[in-house]
Structures are given as structure tokens and as C-alpha cells.
C-alpha positions in Angstrom: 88.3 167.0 90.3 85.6 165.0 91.8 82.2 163.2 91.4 79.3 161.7 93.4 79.9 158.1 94.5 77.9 156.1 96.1 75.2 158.0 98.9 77.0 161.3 97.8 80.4 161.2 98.7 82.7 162.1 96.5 85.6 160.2 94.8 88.6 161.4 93.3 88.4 161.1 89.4 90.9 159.0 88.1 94.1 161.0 86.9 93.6 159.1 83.5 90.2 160.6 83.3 91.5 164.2 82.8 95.1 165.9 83.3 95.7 167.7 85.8 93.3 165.6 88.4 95.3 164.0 91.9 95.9 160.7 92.0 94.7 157.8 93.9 97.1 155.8 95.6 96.0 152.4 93.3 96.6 154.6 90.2 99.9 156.0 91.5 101.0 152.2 92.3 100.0 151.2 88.8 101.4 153.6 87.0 104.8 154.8 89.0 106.9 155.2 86.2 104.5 157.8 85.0 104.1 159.8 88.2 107.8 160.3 88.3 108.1 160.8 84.7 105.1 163.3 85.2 106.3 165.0 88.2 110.2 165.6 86.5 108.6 166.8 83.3 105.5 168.6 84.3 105.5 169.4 88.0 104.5 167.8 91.4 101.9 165.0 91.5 99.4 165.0 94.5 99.0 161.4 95.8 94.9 161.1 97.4 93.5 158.6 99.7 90.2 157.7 100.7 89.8 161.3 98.7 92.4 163.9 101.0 95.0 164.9 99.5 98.4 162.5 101.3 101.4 163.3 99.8 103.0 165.1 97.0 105.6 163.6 93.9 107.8 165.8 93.1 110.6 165.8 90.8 114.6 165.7 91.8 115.7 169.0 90.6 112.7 170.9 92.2 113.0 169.3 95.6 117.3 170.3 95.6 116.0 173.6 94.5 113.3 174.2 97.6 115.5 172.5 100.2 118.8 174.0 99.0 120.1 176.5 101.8 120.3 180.3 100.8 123.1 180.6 103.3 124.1 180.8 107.0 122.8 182.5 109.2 126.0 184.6 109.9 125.2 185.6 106.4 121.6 186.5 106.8 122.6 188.8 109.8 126.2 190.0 107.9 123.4 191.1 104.7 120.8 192.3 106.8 118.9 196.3 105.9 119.3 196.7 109.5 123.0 195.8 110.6 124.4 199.4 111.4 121.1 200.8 111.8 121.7 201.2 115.3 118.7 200.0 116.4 118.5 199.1 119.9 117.0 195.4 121.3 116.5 195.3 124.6 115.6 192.2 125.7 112.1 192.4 127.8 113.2 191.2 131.9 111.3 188.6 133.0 111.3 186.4 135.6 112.0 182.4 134.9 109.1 180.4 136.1 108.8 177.9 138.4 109.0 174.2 137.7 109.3 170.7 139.6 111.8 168.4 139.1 
């Protein structure tokens, strides 16, 4: 959420104003322990400056669950719908370009 500053412009609201709201980076300095806390216990917290959005909190447990791999991926092709369906990739010819050492 927003408001008019000065000439127009518009300023982030200050997260303490109403939930839910980005912070700035002065109240996410001030008030770290409660961006974390926040960000474990109700979801990522998005970090503004000079009112674009920067960077994102977000708790432990959802960033190992997002970066966690899903496998290899031998096992992607091994669990594929298509392995044995026979379907045939050619590869398209083409000739390497020229370059200049």
C-alpha cells in the first residue's frame, strides 16, 4: 500500500501502519527480529527501497522447501510419460558458424 508524498510520488506505508504492507528498508532494520519472526510464522516479507520492491524475507523451512531438489535428472528422464513412447528426435543438421580466434 501506498500514499502521496511530497509533489505526488508515492511512498510505501509503513508496515506498522497496516499488516500486510512491504517494508521499508529503515523499518526492516529497526525491527529485524520481527521480520524474521514474521516471515517464519506468517510468510515472506518484501523489503522496499526508495518504494520498488528489493528483496524478499523469507522463513527457513520455506526456502529448504523451494530449493530442495525433486531429483536427478536421470530420474526425470527414468519417470518421464514419454520414455518408451518411441518417439523419434532427430536432431535438426546445421552448420557451426564461423568465429575468430
Amino acid at each position: 500500500m501506498t500514499t502521496k508524498g511530497v509533489a505526488g510520488k508515492r511512498k510505501p506505508v509503513s508496515r506498522k501502519a497496516k499488516a500486510g504492507t512491504p517494508w521499508t528498508v529503515a523499518d526492516a532494520k529497526a525491527h529485524l527480529s520481527t521480520v524474521l519472526e514474521k516471515a517464519r510464522t506468517e510468510g515472506p516479507q518484501t523489503i522496499t527501497r526508495n518504494g520498488k520492491e528489493t528483496a524478499v524475507v523469507v522463513g527457513i523451512e520455506e526456502w529448504e522447501r523451494k530449493t530442495r531438489r525433486k531429483g536427478t535428472l536421470a530420474d526425470f528422464l527414468f519417470n518421464s510419460p514419454l520414455r518408451g513412447s518411441e518417439i523419434d528426435l532427430e536432431r535438426v543438421p546445421c552448420e557451426p558458424r564461423d568465429i575468430e580466434l
